[in-house]
C-alpha positions in Angstrom: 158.8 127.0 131.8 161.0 130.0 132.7 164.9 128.8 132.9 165.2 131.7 135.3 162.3 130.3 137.3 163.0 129.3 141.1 161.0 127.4 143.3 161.0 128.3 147.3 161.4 125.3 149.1 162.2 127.3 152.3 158.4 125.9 153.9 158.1 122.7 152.9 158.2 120.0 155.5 161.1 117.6 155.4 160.6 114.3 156.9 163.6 111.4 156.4 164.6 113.2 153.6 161.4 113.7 151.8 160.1 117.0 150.5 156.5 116.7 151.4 153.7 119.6 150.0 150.5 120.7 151.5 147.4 120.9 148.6 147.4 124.5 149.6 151.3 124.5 148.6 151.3 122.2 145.9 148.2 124.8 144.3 149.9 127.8 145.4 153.4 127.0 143.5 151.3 125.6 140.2 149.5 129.1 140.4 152.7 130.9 140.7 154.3 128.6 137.7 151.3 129.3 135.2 151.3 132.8 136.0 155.4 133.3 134.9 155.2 131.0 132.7 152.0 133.0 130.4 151.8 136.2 131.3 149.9 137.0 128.5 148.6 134.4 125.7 146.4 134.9 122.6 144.2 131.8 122.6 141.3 131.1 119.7 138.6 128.8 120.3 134.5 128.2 120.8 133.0 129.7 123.3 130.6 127.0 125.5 128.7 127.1 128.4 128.6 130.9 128.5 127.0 132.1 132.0 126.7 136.3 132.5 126.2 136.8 136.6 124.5 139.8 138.0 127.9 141.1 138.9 128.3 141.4 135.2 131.2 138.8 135.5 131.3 136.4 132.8 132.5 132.8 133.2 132.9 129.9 130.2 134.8 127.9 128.2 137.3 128.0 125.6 136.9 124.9 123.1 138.8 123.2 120.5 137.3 119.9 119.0 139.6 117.9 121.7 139.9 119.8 124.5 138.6 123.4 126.7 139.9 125.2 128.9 137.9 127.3 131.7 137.7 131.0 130.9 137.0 134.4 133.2 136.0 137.7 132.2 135.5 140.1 135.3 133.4 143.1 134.5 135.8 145.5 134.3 137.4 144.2 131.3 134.3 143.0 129.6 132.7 146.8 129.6 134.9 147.2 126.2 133.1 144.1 124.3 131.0 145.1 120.9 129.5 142.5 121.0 127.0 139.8 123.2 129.4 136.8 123.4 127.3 133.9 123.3 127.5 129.6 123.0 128.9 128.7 119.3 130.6 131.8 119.1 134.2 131.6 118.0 136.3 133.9 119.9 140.5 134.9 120.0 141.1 136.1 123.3 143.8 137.8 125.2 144.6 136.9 128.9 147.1 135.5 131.1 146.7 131.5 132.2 146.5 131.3 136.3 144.9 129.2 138.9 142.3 128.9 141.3 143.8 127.2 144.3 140.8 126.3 146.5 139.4 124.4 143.9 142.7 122.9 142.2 141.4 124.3 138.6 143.7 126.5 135.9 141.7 129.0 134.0 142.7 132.1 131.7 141.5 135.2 133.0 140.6 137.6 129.8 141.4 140.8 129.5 140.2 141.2 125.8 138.2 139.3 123.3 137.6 139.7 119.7 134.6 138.0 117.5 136.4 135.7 114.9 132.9 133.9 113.6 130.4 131.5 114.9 131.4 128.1 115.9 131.2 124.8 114.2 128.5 123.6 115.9 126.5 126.5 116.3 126.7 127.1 112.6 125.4 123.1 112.0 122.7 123.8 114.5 121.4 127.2 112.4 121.9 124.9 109.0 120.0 122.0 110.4 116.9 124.4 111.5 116.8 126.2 108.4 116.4 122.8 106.6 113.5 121.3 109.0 111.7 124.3 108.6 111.7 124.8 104.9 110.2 120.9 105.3 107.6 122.1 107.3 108.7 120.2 110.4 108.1 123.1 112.7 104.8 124.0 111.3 102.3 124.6 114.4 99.7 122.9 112.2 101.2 119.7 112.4 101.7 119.6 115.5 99.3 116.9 118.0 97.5 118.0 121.1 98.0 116.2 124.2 95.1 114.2 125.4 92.9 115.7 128.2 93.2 112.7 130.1 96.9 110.9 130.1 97.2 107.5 132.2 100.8 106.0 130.1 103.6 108.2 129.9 106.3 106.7 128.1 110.3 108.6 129.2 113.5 108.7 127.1 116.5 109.9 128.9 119.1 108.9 130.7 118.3 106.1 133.7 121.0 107.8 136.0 120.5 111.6 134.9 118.7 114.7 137.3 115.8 114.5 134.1 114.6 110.9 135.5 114.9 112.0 138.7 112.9 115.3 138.3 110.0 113.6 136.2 109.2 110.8 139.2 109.9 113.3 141.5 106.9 116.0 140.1 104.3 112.8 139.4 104.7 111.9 142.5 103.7 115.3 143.7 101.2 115.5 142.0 100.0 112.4 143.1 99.4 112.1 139.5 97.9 107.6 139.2 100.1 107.3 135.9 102.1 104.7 134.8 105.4 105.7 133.5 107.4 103.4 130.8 111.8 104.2 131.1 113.6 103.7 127.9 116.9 104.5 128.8 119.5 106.1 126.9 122.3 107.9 126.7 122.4 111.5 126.1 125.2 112.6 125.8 128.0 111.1 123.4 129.1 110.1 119.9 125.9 107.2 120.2 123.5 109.4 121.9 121.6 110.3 118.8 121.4 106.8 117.2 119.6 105.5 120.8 117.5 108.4 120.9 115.4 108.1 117.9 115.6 104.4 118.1 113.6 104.6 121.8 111.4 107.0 119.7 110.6 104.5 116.9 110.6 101.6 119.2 108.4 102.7 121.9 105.6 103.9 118.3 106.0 100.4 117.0 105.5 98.1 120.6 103.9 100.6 123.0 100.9 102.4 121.1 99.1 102.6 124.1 101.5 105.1 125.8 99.9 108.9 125.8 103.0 111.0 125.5 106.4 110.8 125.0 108.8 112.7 127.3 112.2 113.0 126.0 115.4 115.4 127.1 117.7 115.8 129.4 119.2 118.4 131.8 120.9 121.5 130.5 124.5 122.2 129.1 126.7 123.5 126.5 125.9 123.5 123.2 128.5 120.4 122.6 126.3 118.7 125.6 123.0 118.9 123.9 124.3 117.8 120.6 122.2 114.8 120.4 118.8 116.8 120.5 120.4 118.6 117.4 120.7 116.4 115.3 118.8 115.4 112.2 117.5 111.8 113.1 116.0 112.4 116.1 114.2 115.4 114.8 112.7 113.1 112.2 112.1 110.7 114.9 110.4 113.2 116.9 108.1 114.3 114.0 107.6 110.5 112.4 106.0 109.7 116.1 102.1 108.9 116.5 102.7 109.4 120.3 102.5 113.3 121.0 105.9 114.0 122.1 107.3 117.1 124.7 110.8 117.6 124.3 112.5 118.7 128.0 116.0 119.1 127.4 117.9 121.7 129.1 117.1 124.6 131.6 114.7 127.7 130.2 117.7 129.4 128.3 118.8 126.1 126.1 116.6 125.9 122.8 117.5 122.7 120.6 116.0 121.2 117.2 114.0 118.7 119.3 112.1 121.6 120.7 111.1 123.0 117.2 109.9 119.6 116.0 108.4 118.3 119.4 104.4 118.9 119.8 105.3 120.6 123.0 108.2 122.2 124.5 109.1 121.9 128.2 111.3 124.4 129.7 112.7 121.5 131.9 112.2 118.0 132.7 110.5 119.1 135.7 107.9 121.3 133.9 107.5 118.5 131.3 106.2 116.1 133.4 103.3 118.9 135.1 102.6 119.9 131.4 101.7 115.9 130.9 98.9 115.4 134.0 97.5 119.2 133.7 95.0 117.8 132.0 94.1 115.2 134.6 94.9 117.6 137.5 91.7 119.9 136.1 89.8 117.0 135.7 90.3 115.4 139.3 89.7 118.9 140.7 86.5 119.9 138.7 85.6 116.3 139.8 86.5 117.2 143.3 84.8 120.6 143.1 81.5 118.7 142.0 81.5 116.3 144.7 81.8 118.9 147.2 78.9 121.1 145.5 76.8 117.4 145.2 77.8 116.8 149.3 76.8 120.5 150.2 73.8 120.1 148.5 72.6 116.7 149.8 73.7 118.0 153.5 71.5 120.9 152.7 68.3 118.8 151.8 69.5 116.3 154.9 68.8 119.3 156.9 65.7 120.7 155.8 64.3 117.5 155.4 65.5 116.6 159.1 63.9 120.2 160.1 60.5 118.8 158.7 60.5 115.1 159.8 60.8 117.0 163.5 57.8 119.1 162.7 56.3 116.5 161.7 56.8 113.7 164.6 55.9 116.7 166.6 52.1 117.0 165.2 48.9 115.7 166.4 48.8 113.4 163.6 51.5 111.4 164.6 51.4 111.9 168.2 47.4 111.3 168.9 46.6 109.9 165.5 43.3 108.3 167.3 41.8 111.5 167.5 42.2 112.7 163.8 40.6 109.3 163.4 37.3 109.6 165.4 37.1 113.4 163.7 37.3 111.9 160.2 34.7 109.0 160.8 32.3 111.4 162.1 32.3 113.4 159.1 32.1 110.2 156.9 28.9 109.4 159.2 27.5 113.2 158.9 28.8 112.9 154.8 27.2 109.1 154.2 24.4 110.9 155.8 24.1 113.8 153.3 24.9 111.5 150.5 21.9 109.0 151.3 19.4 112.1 151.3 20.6 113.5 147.9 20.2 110.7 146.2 16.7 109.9 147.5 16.2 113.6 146.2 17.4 112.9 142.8 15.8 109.8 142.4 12.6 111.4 143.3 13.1 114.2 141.1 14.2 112.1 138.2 11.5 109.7 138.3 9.0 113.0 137.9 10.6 114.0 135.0 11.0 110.0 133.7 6.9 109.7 133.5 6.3 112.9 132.4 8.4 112.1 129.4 6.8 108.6 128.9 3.4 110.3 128.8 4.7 112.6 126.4 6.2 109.6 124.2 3.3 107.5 124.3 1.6 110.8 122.6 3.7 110.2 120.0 4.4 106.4 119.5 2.7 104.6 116.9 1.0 102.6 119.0 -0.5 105.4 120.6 -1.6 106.5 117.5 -3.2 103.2 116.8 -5.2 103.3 120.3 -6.9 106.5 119.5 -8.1 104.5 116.5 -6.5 105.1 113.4 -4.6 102.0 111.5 -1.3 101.3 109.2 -1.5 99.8 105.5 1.0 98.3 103.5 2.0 96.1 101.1 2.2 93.0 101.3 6.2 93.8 101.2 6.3 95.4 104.0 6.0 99.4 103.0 3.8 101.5 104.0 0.5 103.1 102.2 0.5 107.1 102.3 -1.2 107.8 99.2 -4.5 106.3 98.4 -3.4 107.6 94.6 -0.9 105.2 94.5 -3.2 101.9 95.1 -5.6 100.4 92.2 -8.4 98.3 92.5 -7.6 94.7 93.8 -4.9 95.5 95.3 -4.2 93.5 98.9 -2.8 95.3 101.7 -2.4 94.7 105.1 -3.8 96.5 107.9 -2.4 97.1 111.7 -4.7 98.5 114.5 -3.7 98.9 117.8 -4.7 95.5 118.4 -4.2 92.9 116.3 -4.2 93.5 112.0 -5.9 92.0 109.0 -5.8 92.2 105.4 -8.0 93.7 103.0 -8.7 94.0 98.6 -8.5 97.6 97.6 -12.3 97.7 95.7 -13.2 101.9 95.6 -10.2 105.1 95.9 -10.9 108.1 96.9 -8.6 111.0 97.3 -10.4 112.9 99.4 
C-alpha cells in the first residue's frame, strides 16, 4: 500500500469508542485502496470461463495453477484484440485491479491483452484427442445405437448437482415409465476421474440389464470439466457394452467424453429426451393406432346401429306371422308343382324304360335262343363258331332257349 495513502474516517459512526463501517463503506474504501494501490498491473495467466455478451463486453478469469482472479474487458478496449480470446488460452494483460462493491468482489479491468500461447490444460486436452483418435476411439463406426425401446437408464453424475436434477426432472415430463439407476460421483476434483470410470465399469460388470448410460455434468471452465478429459474415462466410455451419452456441460463446452461417447447430449436435460425418443414415438404411433382402431370401430358401431334400426323396423321382425303364412302357401302351391312333375317324369321314363327292354330282348341271347337258334360248346365251356374247327366224334353241348343237351359231332359241313 501507498505510504502517502490516507483513509477518511470523517463518516464513520463512532459508538463508545468504536469505529464501526457500513458494507457499503467497508467496499467503497477497499475499492478506493486497490485502485491507488495498482493503477496499472501487467498480470500473465490462463484464460477460463471466457463469456462474450451481446454488448460485446467480455468477462473471465485470470488463472494460475493455485489461484484466479476475475477479469473485465469492456468493448471499448477489446475492439484492438487480434485475436478470439478463448478457454486455455494463455494471456499477459494490462489493467488496473478495482472493485465491485455491490457484490463485495475485486476484479482487474483490462485495458490490453496480448496472446502469450495456449494454456496447460488446453494443450493436454488437444494432445489427449489427437491420441484417441489416431486409436480409432472416435470412429463413427464403432459407435452403438441406442435401442428403440429403453426401460433401465443407468446415471453417473453428481447426487447433489443441477445434471441429476435436470435428468428426473425431463423423465418425469415426459412421463417417460423408466427406471433410473444413480451412481453417484464426484465431478469435479483431483478424484473425479478415478470415480467416473469406475461407475462406468461397475455399472457393465453388475447391471447388464441397464439400456444406456447417462454420464456428465453441468457446464464450466475448462479446469471444471477436467474429469471428462481425461484418458481413463474415455477408455471407460469406449470399453462400455452399455450405449453411453455423454451430457456434460451447456451446448458451447465440447470434452473428450463427447468424442468417445455413442451419443453426445448438448445438456443433461437434452440427454435424458435423447434416451426415451425412442419410446415417446412408439407410445404415440401406439396412441395414433388406437385412435384410428376406436374411429373405426365407432364408425362400423354406427352403421351397424343404422341397419339393426332398419331392420327392427321391417315387416319381418315386426309382423313375422305374416311372411310366415306367405311362405307356407308357396311351399303348398311348390309341393303341389313338385308332386305333378314327378308323376310326369315317372310316366315319361317308364315309356322310354320298356321301349328299351323291348329293344334289349331283340338283342339278348336268350332272345336269340326263343326265335329258335341254339349255342354249342365244348365241353370247357367255349363256344363253337366254326363248324371247320370240329371233327367227327367230337361232344359238344347244346343250349336252346329252353333247356340244353349234348350231342357227338358225326357229319361237317361248311356250308
Amino acid at each position: 500500500m501507498s505510504e502517502d495513502l490516507e483513509l477518511d474516517f470523517s463518516n464513520h459512526k463512532e459508538d463508545d469508542g468504536r469505529l464501526i463501517y457500513t458494507v457499503t463503506q467497508l467496499n467503497n474504501e477497499i475499492k478506493t485502496v486497490l485502485e491507488d494501490t495498482y493503477p496499472g498491473i501487467w498480470l500473465q495467466g490462463e484464460i477460463s470461463n471466457f463469456k462474450l455478451y451481446n454488448s460485446g463486453h467480455m468477462y473471465f478469469n485470470v488463472k494460475d495453477e493455485n489461484a484466479q482472479i476475475n477479469a473485465v474487458m469492456f468493448q471499448g478496449a477489446n475492439t484492438s484484440l487480434t485475436f478470439a480470446p478463448e478457454n486455455g488460452m494463455k494471456v499477459v494483460v494490462y489493467g488496473r485491479v478495482s472493485a465491485y462493491p455491490k457484490r463485495g468482489d475485486y476484479q482487474i479491468i483490462v485495458n490490453h491483452m496480448e496472446q502469450s500461447g495456449r494454456g496447460d490444460l488446453f494443450a493436454a486436452f488437444e494432445k489427449l484427442k489427437a491420441k484417441l483418435e489416431k486409436e480409432g476411439l472416435f470412429d463413427p463406426s464403432v459407435k452403438k445405437e441406442l435401442p428403440r425401446l429403453i426401460n433401465k437408464i443407468g446415471v453417473v453424475t453428481s447426487r447433489d448437482g443441477a445434471a441429476l436434477h435436470d435428468i428426473l426432472k425431463v423423465l418425469k415430463e415426459l412421463e417417460a415409465g423408466v427406471e433410473v439407476l444413480i451412481y453417484p460421483v464426484r465431478v469435479q476434483g483431483s478424484e473425479a476421474e478415478t470415480e467416473i470410470a469406475q461407475a462406468i465399469r461397475y455399472l457393465n460388470r453388475h447391471h447388464k440389464e441397464l439400456d444406456v448410460l447417462l454420464a456428465g455434468r453441468g457446464g464450466g471452465s475448462i479446469e471444471d470439466l477436467q474429469a471428462f478429459n481425461t484418458e481413463s474415462v474415455a477408455r471407460a466410455i469406449f470399453e462400455s457394452k452399455i450405449p453411453v451419452i455423454s451430457c456434460v456441460g451447456h451446448e458451447v463446452d465440447f470434452t473428450i467424453a463427447d468424442f468417445v461417447a455413442d451419443l453426445r447430449a448438448p445438456t443433461p436435460s437434452a440427454a435424458a429426451e435423447m434416451a426415451v425418443r425412442g419410446k415417446n414415438e412408439l407410445r404415440n404411433i401406439v396412441g395414433r393406432a388406437k385412435d384410428s382402431l376406436i374411429n373405426e370401430m365407432n364408425f362400423i358401431v354406427d352403421d351397424y346401429s343404422e341397419k339393426i334400426e332398419i331392420l327392427a323396423a321391417s315387416r319381418a321382425l315386426q309382423k313375422p306371422h305374416l311372411i310366415y303364412e306367405d311362405k307356407m302357401a308357396e311351399i303348398d302351391m311348390l309341393g303341389e308343382r313338385l308332386g305333378f312333375g314327378i308323376k310326369k317324369i315317372v310316366d315319361y321314363k317308364s315309356v322310354e324304360v320298356i321301349s328299351a327292354s323291348q329293344k334289349l330282348e331283340l338283342v339278348s341271347p336268350l332272345g336269340v335262343l326263343k326265335r329258335g337258334f341254339a349255342i354249342c360248346k365244348y365241353a370247357s365251356g367255349v363256344i363253337v363258331k366254326d363248324a371247320g374247327i370240329l371233327k367227327s366224334g367230337d361232344s359238344i353241348g347244346v343250349k336252346l332257349a329252353k333247356g340244353s343237351f349234348e350231342a357227338k359231332v358225326e357229319v361237317i359241313s361248311n356250308e
